[in-house]
N, C-alpha and C positions, 0 to 999 in steps of 0.2 A: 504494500500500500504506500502511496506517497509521500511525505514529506514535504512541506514549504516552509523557506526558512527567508519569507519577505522577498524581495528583491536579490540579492545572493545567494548563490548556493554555497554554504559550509560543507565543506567535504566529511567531516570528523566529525560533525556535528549529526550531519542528514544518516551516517552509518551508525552512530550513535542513537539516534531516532530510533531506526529501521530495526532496530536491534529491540531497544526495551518494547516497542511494536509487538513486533513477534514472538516476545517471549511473552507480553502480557495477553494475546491473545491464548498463546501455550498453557498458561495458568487460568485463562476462563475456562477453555476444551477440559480442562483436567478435570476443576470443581466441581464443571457444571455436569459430566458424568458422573461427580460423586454422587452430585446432587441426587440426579436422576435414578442411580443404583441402589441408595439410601431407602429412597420410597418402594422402588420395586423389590427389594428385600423383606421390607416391613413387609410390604401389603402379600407376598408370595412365599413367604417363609418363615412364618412367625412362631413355626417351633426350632426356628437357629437363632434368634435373637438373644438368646442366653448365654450364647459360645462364641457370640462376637465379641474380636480383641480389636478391631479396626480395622483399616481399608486403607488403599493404597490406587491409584489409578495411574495411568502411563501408554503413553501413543505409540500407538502400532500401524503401520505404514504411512500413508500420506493424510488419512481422513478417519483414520476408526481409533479410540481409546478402548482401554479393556481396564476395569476395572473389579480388584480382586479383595472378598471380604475374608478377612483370616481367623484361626481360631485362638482363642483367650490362653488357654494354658497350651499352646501346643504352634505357635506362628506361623511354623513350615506349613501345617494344613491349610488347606484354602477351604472353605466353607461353599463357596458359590464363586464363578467367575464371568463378568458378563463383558458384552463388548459392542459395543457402540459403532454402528457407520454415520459418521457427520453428525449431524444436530437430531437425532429422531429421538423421539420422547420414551420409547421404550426401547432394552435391549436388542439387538439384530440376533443375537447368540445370547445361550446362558450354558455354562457344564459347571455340573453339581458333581460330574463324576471322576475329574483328572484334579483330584486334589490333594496333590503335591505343587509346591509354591517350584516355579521354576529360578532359577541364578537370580536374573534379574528384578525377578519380583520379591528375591529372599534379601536381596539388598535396597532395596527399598521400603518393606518391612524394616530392617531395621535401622535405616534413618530416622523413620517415621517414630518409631519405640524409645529411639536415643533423643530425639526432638522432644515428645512428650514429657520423659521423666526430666529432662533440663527443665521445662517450662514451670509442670506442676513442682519439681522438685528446688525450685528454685527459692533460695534461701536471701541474695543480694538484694529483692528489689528491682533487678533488671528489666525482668518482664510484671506487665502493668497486667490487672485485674479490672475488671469495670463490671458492673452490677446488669443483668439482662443483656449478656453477651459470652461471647463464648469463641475458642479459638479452631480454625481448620487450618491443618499441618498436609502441606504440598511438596512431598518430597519428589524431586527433578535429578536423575541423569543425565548430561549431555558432556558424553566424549569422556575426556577426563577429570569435568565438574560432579560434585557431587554435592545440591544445595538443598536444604530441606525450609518452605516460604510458608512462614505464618500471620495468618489474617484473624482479624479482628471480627465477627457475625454478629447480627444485632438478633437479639430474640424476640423482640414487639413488631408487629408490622409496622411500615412507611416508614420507615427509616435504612436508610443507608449511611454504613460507617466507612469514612476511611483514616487512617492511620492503623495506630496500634499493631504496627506490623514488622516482622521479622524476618533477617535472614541468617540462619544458619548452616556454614559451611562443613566440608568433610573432604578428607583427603581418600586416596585410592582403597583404601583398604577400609573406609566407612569408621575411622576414628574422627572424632570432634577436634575441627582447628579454631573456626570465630564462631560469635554471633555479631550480631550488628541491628541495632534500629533502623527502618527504615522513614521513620516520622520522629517527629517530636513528640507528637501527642495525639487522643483519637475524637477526630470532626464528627456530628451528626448531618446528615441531610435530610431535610422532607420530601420522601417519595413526589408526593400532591399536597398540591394545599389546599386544597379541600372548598378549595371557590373556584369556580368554573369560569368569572370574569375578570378573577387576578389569578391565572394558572404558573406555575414558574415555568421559568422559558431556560434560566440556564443558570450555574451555579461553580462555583468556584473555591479554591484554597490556596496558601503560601505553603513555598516551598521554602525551607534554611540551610538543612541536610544535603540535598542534591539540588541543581540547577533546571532539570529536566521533571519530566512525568516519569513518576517510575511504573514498571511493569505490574505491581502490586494495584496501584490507581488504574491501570488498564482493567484489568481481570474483575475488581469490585465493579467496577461501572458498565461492563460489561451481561456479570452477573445479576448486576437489578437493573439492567434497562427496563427489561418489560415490566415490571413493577415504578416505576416513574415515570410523571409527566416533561420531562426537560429532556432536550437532548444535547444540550454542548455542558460541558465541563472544562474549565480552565485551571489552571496550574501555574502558581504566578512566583518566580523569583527573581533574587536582584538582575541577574541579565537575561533569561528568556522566558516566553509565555509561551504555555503548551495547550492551545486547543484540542478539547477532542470530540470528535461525533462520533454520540451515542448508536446516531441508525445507522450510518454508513461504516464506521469502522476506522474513519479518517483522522489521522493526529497532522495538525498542522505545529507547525513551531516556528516562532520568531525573535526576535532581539527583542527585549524589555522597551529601548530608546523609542524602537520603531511602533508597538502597541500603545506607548505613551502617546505618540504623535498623530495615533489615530485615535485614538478617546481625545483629543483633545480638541479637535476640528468640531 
């Protein structure tokens, strides 16, 4: 998807773009199978709900995710495995019967396990708590990264959160090297405002930590389009401004100087 970065093309900038892009759309695909496998587990297997230890999701070829729900005392088992072609609301595939966890999937299991017990077992203060919310851990292999992304979930309707978000890294062999905040702190937004002749039209936040949108603000906003009325979101720090369209998909990006100089006409 493209890039505008005003008048000039930034070379480093526009690959920088195109990058947090695609990874944050990488991170909606993921969720939004959680999402999707979540429900379809509840509703189709509600006597394994008691042997679930958590889930794990991960792309498999150009357009299908597969997500795999594991067992509580026992990891390696896979409980149910289902897989997704492209955006369709229920599974394409489900095997209840190959349940053994494959390499891939045993290493991602346990990012996801070493993620968990850091968060809840977290004694510093690092990671924040907030009341009617709740965290979802996105563990990502690509090549020889190994990052496990945690998101902030609201539990009351019309609201969308973002901040409160995490990334923790891992080296080859799936031991803990950083974490890192990705916010300072965690925004509310209202889905709708609940007036039909002042509707929000678009909505916004400062960035301090990074200069750009990061991939984490992709995936959220992604994740509750269809649940809100607005569709651009902005991202505002000292040198660039990152729009982004909700229906299209489209992240524009510009110099701060040049956004100032058009709010100001």
């Amino acid at each position: 998807m493209p890039c505008s970065f005003g008048q000039q093309a930034f070379g480093q900038q526009r690959r920088t773009a195109n990058r947090i892009l695609e990874e944050g759309i990488l991170l909606y695909r993921l969720e939004k199978a959680s999402w999707r496998s979540t429900r379809f587990f509840l509703d189709n297997f509600p006597h394994k709900t008691d042997f679930i230890g958590g889930y794990v999701s991960y792309p498999k070829g150009n357009s299908q995710v597969v997500t795999v729900f594991f067992d509580r005392d026992n990891p390696s088992r896979i409980l149910a495995r289902f897989e997704f072609d492209g955006i369709q609301q229920n599974p394409a595939r489900i095997d209840t019967l190959n349940q053994t966890a494959s390499s891939e999937e045993m290493d991602l299991i346990t990012l996801r396990l070493d993620a968990v017990q850091r968060v809840f077992g977290d004694e510093s203060g690092f990671f924040r708590f907030y009341e009617n919310t709740n965290f979802n851990f996105i563990p990502l292999i690509e090549n020889r990264t190994r990052r496990v992304f945690i998101l902030t979930a609201p539990l009351i309707p019309n609201l969308v959160l973002i901040g409160n978000d995490y990334l923790l890294t891992y080296n080859r062999r799936n031991e803990f090297v950083r974490k890192e905040r990705l916010h300072n702190s965690l925004l509310q937004f209202q889905g709708k405002s609940g007036d039909p002749e002042n509707p929000i039209t678009s909505t916004f936040h400062s960035h301090v930590l990074s200069d750009l949108i990061t991939s984490t603000d992709i995936a959220t906003l992604l994740l509750y389009r269809d649940f809100v009325e607005w569709n651009y979101h902005s991202v505002i720090s000292r040198r660039y401004v990152s729009i982004f369209n909700l229906e299209t998909g489209n992240l524009t990006i510009m110099r701060r100087r040049v956004w100032d100089r058009i709010n100001r006409r």
